[in-house]
TITORTOR-86842 format. One record per residue: residue in three letters; residue number from 1; x, y, z of N, C-alpha, C in turn. Coordinates in pm, 1 decimal, always signed. Example, Ala and Ser with C-alpha at 12.3 -4.5 7.8 and 13.67 -1.06 7.14 Angstrom:
<sites>
['ALA',1,[+1319.0,-569.0,+780.0],[+1230.0,-450.0,+780.0],[+1320.0,-330.0,+780.0]]
['SER',2,[+1285.0,-225.0,+708.0],[+1367.0,-106.0,+714.0],[+1290.0,+3.0,+787.0]]
</sites>
This chain:
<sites>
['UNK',1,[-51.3,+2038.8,+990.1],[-145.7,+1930.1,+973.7],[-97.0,+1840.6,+859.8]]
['UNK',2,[-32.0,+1712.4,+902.7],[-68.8,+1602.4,+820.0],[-154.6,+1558.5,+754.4]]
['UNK',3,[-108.9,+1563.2,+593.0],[-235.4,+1538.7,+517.6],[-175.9,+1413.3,+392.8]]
['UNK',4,[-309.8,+1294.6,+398.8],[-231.0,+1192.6,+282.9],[-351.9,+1231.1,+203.5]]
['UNK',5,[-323.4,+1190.1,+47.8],[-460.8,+1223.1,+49.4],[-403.1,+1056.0,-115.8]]
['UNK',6,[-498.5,+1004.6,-111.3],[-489.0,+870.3,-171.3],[-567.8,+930.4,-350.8]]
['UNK',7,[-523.6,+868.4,-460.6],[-626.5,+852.9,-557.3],[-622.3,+756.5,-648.8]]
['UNK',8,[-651.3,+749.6,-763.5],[-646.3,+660.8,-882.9],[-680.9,+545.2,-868.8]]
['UNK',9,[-773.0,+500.6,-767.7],[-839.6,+355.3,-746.1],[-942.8,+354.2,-829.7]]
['UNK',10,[-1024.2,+204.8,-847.8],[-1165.0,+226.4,-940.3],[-1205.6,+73.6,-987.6]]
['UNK',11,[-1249.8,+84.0,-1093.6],[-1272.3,-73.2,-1106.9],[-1249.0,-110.1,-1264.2]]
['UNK',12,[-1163.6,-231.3,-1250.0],[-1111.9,-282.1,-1331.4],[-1115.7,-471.2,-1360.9]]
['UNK',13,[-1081.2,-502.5,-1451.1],[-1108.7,-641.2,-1475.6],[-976.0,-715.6,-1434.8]]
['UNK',14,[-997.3,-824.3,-1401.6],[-850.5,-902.6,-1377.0],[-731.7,-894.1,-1487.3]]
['UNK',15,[-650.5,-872.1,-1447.3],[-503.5,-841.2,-1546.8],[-479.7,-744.4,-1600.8]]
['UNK',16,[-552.6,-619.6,-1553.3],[-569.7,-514.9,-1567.6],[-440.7,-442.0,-1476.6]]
['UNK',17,[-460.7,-319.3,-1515.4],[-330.9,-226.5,-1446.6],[-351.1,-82.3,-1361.5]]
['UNK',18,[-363.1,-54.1,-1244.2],[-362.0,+52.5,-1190.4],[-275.0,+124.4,-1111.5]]
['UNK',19,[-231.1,+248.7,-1094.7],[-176.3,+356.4,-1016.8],[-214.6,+408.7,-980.6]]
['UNK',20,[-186.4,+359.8,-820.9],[-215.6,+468.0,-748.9],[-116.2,+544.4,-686.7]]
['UNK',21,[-178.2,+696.2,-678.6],[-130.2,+824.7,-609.9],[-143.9,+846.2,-465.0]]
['UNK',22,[-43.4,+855.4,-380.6],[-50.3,+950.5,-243.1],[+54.3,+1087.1,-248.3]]
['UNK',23,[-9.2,+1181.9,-207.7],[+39.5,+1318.0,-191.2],[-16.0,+1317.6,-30.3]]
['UNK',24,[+148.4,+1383.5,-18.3],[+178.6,+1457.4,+145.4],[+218.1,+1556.9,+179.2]]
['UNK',25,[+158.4,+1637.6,+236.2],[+134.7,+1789.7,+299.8],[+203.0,+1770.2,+413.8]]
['UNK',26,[+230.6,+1858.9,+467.0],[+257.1,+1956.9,+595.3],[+335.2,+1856.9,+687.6]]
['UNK',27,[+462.2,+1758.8,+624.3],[+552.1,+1723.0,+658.9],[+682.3,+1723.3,+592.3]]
['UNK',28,[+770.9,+1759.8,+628.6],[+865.4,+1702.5,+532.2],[+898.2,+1544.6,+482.4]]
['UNK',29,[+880.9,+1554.7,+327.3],[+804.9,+1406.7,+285.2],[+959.6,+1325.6,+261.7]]
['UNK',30,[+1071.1,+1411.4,+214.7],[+1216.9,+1343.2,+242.7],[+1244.0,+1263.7,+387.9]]
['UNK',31,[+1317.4,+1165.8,+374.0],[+1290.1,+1121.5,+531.9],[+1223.0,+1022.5,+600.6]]
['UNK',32,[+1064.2,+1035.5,+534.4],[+978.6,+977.6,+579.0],[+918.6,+882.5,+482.4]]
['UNK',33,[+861.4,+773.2,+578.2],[+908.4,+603.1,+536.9],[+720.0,+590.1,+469.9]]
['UNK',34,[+712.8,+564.5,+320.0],[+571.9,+520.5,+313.8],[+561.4,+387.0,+296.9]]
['UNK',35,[+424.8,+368.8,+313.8],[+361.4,+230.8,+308.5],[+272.6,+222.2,+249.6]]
['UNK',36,[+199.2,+124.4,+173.9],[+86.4,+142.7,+131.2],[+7.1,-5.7,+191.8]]
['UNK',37,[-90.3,-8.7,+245.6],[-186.1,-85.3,+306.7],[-339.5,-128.1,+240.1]]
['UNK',38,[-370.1,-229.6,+275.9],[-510.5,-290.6,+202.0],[-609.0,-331.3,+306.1]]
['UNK',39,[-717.9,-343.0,+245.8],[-835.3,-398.3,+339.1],[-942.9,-436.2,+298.0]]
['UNK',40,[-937.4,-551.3,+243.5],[-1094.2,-598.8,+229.0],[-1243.4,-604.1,+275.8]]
['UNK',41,[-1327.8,-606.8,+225.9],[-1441.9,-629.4,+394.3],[-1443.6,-715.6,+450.7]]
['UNK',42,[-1453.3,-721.6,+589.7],[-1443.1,-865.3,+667.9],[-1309.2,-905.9,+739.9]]
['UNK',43,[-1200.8,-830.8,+660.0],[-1076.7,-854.7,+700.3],[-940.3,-777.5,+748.0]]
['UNK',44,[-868.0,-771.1,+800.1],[-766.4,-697.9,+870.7],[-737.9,-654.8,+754.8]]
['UNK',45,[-673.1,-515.1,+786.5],[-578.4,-404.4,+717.2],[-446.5,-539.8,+706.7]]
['UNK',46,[-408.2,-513.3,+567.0],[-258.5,-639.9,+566.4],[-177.4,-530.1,+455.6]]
['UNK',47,[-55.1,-539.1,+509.9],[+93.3,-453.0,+395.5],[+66.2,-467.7,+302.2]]
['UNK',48,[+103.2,-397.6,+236.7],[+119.3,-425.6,+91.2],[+259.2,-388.9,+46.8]]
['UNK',49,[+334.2,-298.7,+54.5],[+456.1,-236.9,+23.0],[+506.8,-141.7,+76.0]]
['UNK',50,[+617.8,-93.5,+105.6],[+644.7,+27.5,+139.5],[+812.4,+70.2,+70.0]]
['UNK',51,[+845.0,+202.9,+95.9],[+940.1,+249.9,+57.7],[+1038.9,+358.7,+130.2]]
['UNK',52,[+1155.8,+335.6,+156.8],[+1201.4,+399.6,+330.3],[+1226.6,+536.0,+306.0]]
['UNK',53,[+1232.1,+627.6,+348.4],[+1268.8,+791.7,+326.3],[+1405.9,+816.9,+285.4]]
['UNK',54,[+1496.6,+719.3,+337.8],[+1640.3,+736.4,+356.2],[+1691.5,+587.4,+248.8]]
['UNK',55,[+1731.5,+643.0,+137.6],[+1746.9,+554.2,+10.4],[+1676.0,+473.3,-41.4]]
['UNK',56,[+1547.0,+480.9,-39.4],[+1421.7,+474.2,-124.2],[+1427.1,+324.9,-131.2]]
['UNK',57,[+1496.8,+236.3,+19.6],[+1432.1,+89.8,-51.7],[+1315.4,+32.6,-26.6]]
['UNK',58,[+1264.2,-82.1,-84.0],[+1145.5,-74.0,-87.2],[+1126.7,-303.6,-40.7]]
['UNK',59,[+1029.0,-274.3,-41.3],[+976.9,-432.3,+49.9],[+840.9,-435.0,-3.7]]
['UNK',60,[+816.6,-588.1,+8.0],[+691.6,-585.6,-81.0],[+626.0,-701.2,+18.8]]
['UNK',61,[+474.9,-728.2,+19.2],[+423.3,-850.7,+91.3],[+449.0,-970.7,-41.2]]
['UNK',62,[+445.6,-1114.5,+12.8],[+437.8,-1208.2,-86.9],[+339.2,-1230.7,-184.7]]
['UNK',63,[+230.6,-1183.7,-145.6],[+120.4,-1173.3,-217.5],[+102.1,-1034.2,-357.4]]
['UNK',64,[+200.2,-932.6,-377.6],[+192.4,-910.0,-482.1],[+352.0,-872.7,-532.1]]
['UNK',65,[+468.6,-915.9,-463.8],[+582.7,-934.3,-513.4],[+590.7,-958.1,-644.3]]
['UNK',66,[+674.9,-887.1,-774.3],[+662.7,-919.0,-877.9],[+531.4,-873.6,-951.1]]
['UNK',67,[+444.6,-803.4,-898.8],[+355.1,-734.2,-981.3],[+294.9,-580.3,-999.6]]
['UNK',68,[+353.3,-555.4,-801.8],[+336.5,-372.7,-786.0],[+470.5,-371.2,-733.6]]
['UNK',69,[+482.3,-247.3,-749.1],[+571.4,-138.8,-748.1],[+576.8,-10.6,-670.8]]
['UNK',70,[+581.1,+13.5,-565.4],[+620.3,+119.1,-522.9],[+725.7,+218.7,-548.9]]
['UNK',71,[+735.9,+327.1,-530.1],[+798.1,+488.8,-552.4],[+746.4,+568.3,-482.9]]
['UNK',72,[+843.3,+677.8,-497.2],[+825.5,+811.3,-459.4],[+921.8,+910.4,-538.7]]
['UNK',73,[+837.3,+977.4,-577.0],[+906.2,+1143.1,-611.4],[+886.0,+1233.0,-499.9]]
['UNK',74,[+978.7,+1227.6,-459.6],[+1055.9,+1346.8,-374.6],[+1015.1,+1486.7,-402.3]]
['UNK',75,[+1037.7,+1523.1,-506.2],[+981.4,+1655.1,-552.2],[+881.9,+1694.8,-601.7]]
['UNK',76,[+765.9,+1594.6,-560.7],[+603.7,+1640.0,-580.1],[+563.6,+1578.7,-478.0]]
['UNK',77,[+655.3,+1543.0,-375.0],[+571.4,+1452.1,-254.8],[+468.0,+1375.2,-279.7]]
['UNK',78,[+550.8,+1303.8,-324.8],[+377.1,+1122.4,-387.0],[+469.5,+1058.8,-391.1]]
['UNK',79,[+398.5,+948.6,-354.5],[+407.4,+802.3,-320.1],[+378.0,+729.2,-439.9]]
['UNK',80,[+372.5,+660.2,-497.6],[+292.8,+592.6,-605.1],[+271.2,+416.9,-570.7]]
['UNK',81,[+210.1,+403.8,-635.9],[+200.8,+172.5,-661.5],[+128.9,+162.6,-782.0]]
['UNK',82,[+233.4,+82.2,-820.6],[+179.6,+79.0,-902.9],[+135.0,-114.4,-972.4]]
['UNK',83,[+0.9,-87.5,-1003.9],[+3.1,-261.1,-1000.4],[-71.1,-289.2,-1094.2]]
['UNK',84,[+11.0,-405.5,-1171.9],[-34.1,-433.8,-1278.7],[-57.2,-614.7,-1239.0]]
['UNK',85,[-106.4,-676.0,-1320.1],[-167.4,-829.9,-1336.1],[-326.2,-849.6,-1210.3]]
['UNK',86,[-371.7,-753.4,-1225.2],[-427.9,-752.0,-1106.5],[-534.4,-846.2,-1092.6]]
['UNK',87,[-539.6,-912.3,-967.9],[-622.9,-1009.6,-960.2],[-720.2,-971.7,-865.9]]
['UNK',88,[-835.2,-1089.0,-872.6],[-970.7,-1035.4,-746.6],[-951.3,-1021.7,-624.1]]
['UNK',89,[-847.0,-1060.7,-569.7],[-815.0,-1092.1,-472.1],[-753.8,-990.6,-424.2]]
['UNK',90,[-702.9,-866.8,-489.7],[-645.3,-729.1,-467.3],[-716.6,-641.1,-419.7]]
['UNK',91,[-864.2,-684.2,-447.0],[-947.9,-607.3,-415.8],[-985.5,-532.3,-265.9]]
['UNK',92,[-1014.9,-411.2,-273.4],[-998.5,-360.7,-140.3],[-990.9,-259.9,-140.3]]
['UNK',93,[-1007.2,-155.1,+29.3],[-934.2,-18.2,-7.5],[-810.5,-2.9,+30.8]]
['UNK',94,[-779.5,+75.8,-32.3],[-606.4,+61.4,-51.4],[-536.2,+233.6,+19.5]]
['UNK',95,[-507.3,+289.2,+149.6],[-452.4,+333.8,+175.3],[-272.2,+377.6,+152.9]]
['UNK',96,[-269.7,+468.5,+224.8],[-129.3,+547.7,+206.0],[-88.3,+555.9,+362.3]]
['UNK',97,[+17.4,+521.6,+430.6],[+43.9,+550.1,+538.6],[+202.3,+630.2,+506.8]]
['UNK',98,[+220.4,+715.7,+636.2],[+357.7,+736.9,+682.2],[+401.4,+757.6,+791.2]]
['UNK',99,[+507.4,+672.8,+841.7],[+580.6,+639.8,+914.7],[+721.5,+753.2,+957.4]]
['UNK',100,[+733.3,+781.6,+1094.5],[+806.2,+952.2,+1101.6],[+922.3,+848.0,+1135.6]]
['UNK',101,[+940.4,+725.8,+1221.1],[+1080.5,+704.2,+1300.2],[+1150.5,+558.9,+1189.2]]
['UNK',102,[+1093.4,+448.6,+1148.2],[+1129.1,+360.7,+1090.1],[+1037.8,+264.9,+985.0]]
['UNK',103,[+1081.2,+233.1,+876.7],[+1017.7,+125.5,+783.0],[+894.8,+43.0,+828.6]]
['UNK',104,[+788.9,+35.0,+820.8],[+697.3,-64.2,+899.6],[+638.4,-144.3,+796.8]]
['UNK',105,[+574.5,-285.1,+885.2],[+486.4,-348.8,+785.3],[+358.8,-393.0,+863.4]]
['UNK',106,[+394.9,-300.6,+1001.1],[+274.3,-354.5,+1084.2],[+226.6,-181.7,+1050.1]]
['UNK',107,[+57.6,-180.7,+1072.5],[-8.8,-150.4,+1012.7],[+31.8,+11.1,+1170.2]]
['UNK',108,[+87.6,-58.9,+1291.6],[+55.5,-20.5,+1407.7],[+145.8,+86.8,+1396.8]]
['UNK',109,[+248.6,+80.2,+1289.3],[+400.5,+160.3,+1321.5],[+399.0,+251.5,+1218.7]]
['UNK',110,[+259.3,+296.2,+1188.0],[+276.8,+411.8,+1097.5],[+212.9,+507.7,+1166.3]]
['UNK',111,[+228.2,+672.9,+1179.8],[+175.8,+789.2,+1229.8],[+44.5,+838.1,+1171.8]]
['UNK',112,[+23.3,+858.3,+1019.0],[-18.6,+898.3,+949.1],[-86.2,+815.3,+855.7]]
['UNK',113,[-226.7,+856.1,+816.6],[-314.9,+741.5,+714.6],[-369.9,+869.1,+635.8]]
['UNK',114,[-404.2,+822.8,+490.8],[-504.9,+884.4,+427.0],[-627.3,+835.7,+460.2]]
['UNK',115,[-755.3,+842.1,+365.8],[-887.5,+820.2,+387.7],[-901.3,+689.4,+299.3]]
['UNK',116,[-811.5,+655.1,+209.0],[-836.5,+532.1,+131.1],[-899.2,+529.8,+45.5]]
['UNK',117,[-836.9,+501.0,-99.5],[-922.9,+450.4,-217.3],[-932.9,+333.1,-266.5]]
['UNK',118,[-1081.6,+322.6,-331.6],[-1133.7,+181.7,-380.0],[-1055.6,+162.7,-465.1]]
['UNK',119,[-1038.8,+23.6,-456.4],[-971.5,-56.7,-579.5],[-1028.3,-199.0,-526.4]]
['UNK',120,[-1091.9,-213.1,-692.3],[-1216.5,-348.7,-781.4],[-1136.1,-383.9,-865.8]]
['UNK',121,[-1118.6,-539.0,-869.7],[-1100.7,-619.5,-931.4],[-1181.6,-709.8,-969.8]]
['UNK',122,[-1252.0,-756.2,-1087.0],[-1355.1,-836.4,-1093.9],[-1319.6,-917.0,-1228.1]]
['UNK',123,[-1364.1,-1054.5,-1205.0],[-1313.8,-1132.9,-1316.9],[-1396.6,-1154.3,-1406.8]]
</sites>
């Protein structure tokens, strides 16, 4: 059983800084391609970043290029993002996906989702 399990979301003021955590179970997490995804209310799930299994590169949407950061440690199986300057507009829940065959940024080409944590931005 595939398990993501998302944390370190919450609420914070604009220009503020958060990390978040995904940990993955009962796959081998070498290999396999994460993503991390957003969703406001009202509005489609949209990319946010991801990072490929196979030499850890990483892609970002235009909208927070230059401010989060994605990773992974390999040897605690987590994912991380990390995002700092944060604006209201970040706001949302912020999932963990993974992807078993290739890199995705469509929301459609990942296998695996956590349950999603809040992340508040308020000015």
């Amino acid at each position: 059983q595939v398990q993501l399990v998302e944390s370190g979301g919450g609420l914070v003021q604009a220009g503020d800084s958060l990390r978040l955590s995904c940990a993955v179970s009962g796959r081998t997490f070498i290999g396999s391609h994460m993503g991390w995804f957003r969703q406001a209310p009202g509005k489609e799930r949209e990319f946010v970043a991801l990072v490929s299994g196979i030499g850890g590169t990483t892609y970002y949407s235009d909208s927070v290029k230059g401010r989060f950061t994605i990773s992974r440690d390999n040897a605690k199986n987590t994912v991380f993002l990390q995002m700092n300057n944060l604006k209201p507009e970040d706001t949302g829940v912020y999932y963990c996906a993974l992807a078993k065959s290739f890199p995705r940024v469509s929301a459609a080409g990942y296998d695996y989702w956590g349950q999603g944590t809040q992340v508040t931005v308020s000015s």
